[in-house]
PAMARLUM-138845 format. One record per residue (C-alpha): x, y, z. Coordinates in steps of 0.25 Angstrom, whole numbers, plus 5000, padded with zeros to 4 digits. Example, Ala and Ser with C-alpha at 12.3 -4.5 7.8 and 13.67 -1.06 7.14 Angstrom:
2
<east = 5049&north = 4982&up = 5031>
<east = 5055&north = 4996&up = 5029>
//
This chain:
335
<east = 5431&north = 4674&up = 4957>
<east = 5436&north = 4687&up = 4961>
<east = 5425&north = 4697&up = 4966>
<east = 5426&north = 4712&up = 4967>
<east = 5415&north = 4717&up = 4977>
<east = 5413&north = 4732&up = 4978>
<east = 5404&north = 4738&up = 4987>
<east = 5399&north = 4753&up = 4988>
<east = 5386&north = 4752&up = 4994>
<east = 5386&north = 4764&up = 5004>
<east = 5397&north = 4768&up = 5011>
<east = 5408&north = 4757&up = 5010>
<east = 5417&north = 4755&up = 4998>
<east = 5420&north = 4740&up = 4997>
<east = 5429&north = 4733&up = 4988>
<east = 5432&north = 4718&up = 4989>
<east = 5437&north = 4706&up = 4981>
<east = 5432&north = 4693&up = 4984>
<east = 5438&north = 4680&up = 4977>
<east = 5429&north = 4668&up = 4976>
<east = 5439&north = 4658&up = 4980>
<east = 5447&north = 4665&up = 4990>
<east = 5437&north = 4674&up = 4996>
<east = 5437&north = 4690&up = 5000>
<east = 5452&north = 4694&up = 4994>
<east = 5452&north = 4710&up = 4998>
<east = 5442&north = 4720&up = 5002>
<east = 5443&north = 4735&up = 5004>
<east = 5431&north = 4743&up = 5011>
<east = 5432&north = 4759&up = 5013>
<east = 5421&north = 4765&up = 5022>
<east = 5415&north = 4778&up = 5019>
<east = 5413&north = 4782&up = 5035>
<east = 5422&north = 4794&up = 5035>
<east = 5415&north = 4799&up = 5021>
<east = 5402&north = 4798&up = 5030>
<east = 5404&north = 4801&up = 5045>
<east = 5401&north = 4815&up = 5043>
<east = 5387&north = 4813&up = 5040>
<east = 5384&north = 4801&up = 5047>
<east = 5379&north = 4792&up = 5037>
<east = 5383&north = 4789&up = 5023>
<east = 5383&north = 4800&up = 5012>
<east = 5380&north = 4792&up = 4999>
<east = 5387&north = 4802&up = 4989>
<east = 5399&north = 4802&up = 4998>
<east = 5397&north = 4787&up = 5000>
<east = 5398&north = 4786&up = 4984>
<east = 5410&north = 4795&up = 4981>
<east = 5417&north = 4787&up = 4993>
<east = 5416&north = 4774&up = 4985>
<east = 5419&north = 4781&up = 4972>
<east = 5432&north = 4786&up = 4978>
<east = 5435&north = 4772&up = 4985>
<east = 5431&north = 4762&up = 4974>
<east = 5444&north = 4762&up = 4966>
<east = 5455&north = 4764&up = 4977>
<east = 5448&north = 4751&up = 4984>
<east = 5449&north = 4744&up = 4971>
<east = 5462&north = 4746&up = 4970>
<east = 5466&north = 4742&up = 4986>
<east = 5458&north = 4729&up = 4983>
<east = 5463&north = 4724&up = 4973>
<east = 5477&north = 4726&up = 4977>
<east = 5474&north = 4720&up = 4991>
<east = 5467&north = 4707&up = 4982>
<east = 5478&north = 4707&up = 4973>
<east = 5470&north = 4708&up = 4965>
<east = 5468&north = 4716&up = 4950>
<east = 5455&north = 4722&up = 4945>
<east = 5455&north = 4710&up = 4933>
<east = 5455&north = 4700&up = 4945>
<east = 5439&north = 4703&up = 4948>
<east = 5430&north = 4693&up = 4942>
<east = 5418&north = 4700&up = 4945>
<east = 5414&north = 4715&up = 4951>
<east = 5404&north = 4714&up = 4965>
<east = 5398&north = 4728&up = 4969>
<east = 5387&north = 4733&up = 4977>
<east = 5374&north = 4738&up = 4970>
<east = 5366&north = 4741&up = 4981>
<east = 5358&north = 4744&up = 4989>
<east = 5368&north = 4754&up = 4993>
<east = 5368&north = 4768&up = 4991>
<east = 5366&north = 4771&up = 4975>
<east = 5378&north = 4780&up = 4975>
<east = 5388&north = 4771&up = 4982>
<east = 5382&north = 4759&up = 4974>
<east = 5384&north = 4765&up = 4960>
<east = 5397&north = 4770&up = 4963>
<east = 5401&north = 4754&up = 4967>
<east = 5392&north = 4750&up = 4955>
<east = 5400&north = 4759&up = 4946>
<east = 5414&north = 4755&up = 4950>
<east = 5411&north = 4740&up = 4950>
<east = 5405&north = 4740&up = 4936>
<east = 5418&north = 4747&up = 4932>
<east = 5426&north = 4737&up = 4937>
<east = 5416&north = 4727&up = 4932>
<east = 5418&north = 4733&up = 4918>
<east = 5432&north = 4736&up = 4917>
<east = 5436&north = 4721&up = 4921>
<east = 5427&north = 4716&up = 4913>
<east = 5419&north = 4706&up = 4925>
<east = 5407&north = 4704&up = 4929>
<east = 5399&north = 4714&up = 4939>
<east = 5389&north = 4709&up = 4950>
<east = 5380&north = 4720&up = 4958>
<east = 5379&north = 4717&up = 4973>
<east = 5368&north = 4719&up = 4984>
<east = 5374&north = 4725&up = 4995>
<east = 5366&north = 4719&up = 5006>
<east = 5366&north = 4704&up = 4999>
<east = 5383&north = 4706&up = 5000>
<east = 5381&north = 4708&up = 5014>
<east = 5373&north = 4696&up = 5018>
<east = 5383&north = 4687&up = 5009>
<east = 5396&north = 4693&up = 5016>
<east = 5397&north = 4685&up = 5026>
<east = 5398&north = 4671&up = 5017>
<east = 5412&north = 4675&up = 5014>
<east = 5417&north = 4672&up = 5029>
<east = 5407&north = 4662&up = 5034>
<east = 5408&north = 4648&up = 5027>
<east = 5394&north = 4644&up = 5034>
<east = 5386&north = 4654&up = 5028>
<east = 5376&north = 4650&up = 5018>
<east = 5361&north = 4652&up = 5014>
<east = 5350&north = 4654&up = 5019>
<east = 5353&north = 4666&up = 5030>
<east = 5348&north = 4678&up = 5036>
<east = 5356&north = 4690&up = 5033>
<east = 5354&north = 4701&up = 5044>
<east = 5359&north = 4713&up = 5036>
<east = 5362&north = 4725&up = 5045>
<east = 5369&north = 4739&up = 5039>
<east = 5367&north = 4752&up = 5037>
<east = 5358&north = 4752&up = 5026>
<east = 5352&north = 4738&up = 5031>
<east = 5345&north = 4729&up = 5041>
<east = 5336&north = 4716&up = 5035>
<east = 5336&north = 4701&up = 5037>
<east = 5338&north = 4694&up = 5024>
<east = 5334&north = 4680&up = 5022>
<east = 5344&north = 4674&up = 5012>
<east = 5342&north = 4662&up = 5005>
<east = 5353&north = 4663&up = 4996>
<east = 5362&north = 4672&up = 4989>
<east = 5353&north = 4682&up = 4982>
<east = 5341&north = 4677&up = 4989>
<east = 5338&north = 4685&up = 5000>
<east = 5324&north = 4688&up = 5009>
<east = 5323&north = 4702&up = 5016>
<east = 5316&north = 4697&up = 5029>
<east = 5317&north = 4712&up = 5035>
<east = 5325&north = 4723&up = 5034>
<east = 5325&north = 4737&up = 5042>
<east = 5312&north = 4748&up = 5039>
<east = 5321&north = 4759&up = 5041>
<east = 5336&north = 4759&up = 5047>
<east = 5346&north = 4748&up = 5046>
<east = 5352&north = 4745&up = 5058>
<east = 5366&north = 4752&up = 5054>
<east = 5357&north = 4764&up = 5051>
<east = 5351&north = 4765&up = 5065>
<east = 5366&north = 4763&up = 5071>
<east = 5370&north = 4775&up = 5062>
<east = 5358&north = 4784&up = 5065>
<east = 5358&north = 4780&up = 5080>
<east = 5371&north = 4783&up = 5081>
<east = 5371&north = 4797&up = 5074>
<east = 5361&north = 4800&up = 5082>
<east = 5369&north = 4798&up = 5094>
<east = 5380&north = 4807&up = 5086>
<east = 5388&north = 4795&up = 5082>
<east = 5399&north = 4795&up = 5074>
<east = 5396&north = 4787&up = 5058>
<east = 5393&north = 4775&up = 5057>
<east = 5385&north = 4773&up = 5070>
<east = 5386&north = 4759&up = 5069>
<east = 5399&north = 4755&up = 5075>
<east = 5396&north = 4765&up = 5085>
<east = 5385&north = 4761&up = 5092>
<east = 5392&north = 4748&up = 5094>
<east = 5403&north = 4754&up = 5099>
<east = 5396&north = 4762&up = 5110>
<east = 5385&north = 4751&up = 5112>
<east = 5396&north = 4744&up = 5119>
<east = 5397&north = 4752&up = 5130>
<east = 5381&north = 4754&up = 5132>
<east = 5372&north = 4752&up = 5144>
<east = 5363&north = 4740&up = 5142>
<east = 5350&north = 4743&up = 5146>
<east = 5350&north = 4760&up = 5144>
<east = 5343&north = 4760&up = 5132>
<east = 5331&north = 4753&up = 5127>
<east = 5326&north = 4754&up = 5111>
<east = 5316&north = 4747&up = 5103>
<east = 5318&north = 4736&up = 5094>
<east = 5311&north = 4743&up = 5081>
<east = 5301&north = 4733&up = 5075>
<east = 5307&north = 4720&up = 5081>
<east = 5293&north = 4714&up = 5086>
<east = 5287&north = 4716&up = 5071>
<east = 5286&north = 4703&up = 5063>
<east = 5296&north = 4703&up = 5053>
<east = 5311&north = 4705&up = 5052>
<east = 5313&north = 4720&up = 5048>
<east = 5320&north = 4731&up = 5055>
<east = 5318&north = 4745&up = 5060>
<east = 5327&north = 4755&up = 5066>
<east = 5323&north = 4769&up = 5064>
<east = 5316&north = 4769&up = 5078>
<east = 5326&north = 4763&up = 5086>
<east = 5336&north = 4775&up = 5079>
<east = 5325&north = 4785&up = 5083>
<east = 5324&north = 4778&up = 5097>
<east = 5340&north = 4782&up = 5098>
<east = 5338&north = 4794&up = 5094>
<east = 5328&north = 4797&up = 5105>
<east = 5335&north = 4790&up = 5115>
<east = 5348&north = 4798&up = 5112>
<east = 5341&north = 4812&up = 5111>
<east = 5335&north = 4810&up = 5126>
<east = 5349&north = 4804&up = 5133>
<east = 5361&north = 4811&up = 5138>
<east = 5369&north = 4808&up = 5126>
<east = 5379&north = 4803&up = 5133>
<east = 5389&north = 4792&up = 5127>
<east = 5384&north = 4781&up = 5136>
<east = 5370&north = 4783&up = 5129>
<east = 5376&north = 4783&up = 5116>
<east = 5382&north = 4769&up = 5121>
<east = 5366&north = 4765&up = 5127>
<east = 5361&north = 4767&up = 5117>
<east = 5370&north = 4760&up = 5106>
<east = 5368&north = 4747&up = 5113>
<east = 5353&north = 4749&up = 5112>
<east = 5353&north = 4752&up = 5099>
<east = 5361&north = 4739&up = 5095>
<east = 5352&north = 4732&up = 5106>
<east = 5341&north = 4734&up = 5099>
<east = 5346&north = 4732&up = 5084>
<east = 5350&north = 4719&up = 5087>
<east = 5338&north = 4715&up = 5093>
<east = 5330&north = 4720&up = 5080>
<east = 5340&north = 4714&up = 5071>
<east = 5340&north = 4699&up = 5082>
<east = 5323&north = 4700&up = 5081>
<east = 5322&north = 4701&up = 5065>
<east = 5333&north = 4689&up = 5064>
<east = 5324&north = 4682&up = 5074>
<east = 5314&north = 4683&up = 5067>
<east = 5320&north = 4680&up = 5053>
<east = 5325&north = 4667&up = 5059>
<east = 5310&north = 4663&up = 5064>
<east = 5308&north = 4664&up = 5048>
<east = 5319&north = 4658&up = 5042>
<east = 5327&north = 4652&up = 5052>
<east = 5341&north = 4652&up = 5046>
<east = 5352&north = 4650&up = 5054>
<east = 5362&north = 4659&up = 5046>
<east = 5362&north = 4674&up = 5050>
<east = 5370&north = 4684&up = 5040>
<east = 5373&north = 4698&up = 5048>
<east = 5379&north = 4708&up = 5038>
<east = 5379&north = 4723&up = 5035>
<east = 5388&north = 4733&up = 5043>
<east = 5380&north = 4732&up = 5057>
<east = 5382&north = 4718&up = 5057>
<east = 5396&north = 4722&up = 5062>
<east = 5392&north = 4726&up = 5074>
<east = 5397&north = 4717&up = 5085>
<east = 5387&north = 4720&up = 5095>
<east = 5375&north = 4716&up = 5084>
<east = 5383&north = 4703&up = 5080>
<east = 5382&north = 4697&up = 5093>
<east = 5369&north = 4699&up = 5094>
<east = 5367&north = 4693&up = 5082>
<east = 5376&north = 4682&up = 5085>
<east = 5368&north = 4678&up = 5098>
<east = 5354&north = 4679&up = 5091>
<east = 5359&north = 4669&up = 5081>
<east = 5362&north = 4660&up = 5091>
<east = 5349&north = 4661&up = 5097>
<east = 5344&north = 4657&up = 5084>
<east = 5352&north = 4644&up = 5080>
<east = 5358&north = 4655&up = 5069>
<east = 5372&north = 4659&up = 5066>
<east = 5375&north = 4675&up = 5063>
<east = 5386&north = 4677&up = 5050>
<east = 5392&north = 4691&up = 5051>
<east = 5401&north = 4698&up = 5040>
<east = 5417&north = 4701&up = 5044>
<east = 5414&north = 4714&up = 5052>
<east = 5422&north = 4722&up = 5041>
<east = 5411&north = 4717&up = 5030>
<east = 5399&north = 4720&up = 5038>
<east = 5400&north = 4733&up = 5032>
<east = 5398&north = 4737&up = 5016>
<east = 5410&north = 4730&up = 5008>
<east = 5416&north = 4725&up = 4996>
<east = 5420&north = 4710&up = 5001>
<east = 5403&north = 4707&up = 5003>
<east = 5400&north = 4711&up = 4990>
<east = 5411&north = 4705&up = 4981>
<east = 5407&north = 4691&up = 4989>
<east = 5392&north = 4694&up = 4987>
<east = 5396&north = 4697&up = 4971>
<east = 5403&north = 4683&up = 4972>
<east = 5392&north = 4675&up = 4977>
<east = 5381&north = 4684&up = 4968>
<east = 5389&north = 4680&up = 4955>
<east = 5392&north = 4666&up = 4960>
<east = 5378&north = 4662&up = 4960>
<east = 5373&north = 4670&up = 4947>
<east = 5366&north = 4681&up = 4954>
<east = 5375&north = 4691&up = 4946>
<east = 5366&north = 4705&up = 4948>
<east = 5373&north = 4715&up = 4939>
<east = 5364&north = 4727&up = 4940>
<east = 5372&north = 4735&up = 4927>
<east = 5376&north = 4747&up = 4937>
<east = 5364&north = 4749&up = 4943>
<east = 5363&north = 4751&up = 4958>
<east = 5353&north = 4747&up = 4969>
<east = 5352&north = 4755&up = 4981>
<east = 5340&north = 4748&up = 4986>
<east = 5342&north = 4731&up = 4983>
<east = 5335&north = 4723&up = 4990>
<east = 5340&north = 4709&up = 4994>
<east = 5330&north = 4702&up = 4990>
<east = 5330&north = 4709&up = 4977>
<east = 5343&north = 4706&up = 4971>
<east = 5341&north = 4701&up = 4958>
//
């Protein structure tokens, strides 16, 4: 079977096929960074005439990199949400298209379930159950995962996702967009030590999340320094000190529930390298083993959901919501 995944969430169009047999044939991802450095942060119509624009020129590249035609697909994957409502009908709209025009069948995707099952593509010892530590932009929760479309939220964030708080702390510091990849870059030449923030809600009994005060902690700290580049270094690495150490005490914490020995890391923070041996060496501690995406699918794109629109449709959990979009769809609320 021959899957067409499209992905147009947020700020990231992604096109992929992905063959049952032979695995992922050819993906093609355009990012709408330069369309939103400008404002630091995403501008959702923006975001949606990008994907508009882009949606049919990457068709075209893919196909013609899988050697593919149009008539090939057997069935049409595409993002319904959560997502921006915009981006998401734009994607929506093109797919069913597609769907149509081909005559195949059309199955609607959850964005964050496509992340928690990307990384079964490249690891053969995967399998259920799992915790799935999802950490993006848009996202920060544990996720207790029995099986596919069977999913527990054991906590999530209150206010800002991690990637949110990179982003903020980073503008704040008069960062460049996105502020993720660079607060790791200058938390590599930071002063252990300088700098020391709280850990929001880490000693509260459950596994959720908080990182609005830690961003107004940043703030604060950077307001009263000398601004200099070695204190935008400090404090990167306290930042990412004490996000690890939020995200390493709600894991524990899930493990002392559940127990599971699989750990599923996914979402576009989880490619920060600094965070991933962090990770790494908690799992260790635990008896557990950390499952990380391919860095280049960390991020939004078009090879998880044509592999989640595989696996969905292989075990009869076909969800075709008839056009309709969810901008809010929580996991555990699939069907």
């Amino acid at each position: 079977m021959l899957v067409l995944g499209i992905e147009t969430s947020c700020d990231e169009t992604g096109l992929a096929i992905y063959d049952s047999e032979n695995g992922l044939l050819a993906d093609e991802l355009h990012s709408q960074i330069a369309v939103h450095q400008d404002y630091g942060g995403v501008v959702p119509e923006l975001a949606s005439r990008d994907h508009a624009d882009r949606l049919l020129p990457l068709l075209k590249k893919l196909l013609e990199s899988a050697n593919k035609k149009l008539d090939d697909i057997d069935l049409v994957a595409y993002t319904a949400g959560p997502g921006l409502k915009g981006c998401l009908l734009v994607g929506s709209t093109f797919a069913r298209s597609l769907a149509y025009v081909i005559d195949k069948p059309i199955i609607s995707v959850n964005h964050v379930e496509a992340h928690l099952l990307a990384p079964f593509m490249e690891y053969e010892d995967l399998s259920f159950p799992f915790f799935g530590l999802l950490i993006s932009g848009g996202h920060t929760m544990i996720i207790d995962a029995q099986s596919i479309g069977d999913y527990e939220i054991m906590g999530e964030t209150l206010d800002d996702a991690v990637g949110e708080a990179f982003d903020k702390s980073a503008k704040l510091m008069g960062l460049d967009y996105p502020g993720g990849p660079l607060i790791e870059k200058l938390a590599k030449e930071g002063k252990h030590g300088r700098y020391k923030f709280p850990r929001p809600i880490l000693n509260k009994p459950n596994c959720d999340f908080s990182f609005s005060g830690l961003k107004t902690h940043i703030m604060l700290t950077w307001k009263d320094s000398d601004k200099t580049e070695q204190v935008k270094k400090d404090i990167s690495l306290e930042l990412q000190n004490s996000v690890t150490d939020c995200l390493t005490g709600k894991l524990k914490r899930a493990h002392e529930i559940k127990g599971y020995p699989r750990i599923i890391i996914s979402g576009g923070v989880s490619a920060n390298q600094f965070i991933r041996e962090k990770l790494n060496s908690f799992a260790s501690s635990i008896n557990a083993k950390a499952y990380y995406p391919t860095k280049k699918y960390c991020t939004d794109n078009g090879a998880m959901i044509a592999y989640a629109g595989y696996k969905k449709f292989e075990a009869g959990q076909i969800y075709d919501l008839d056009g309709e979009v969810k901008p809010r769809w929580p996991l555990d609320q699939l069907a």
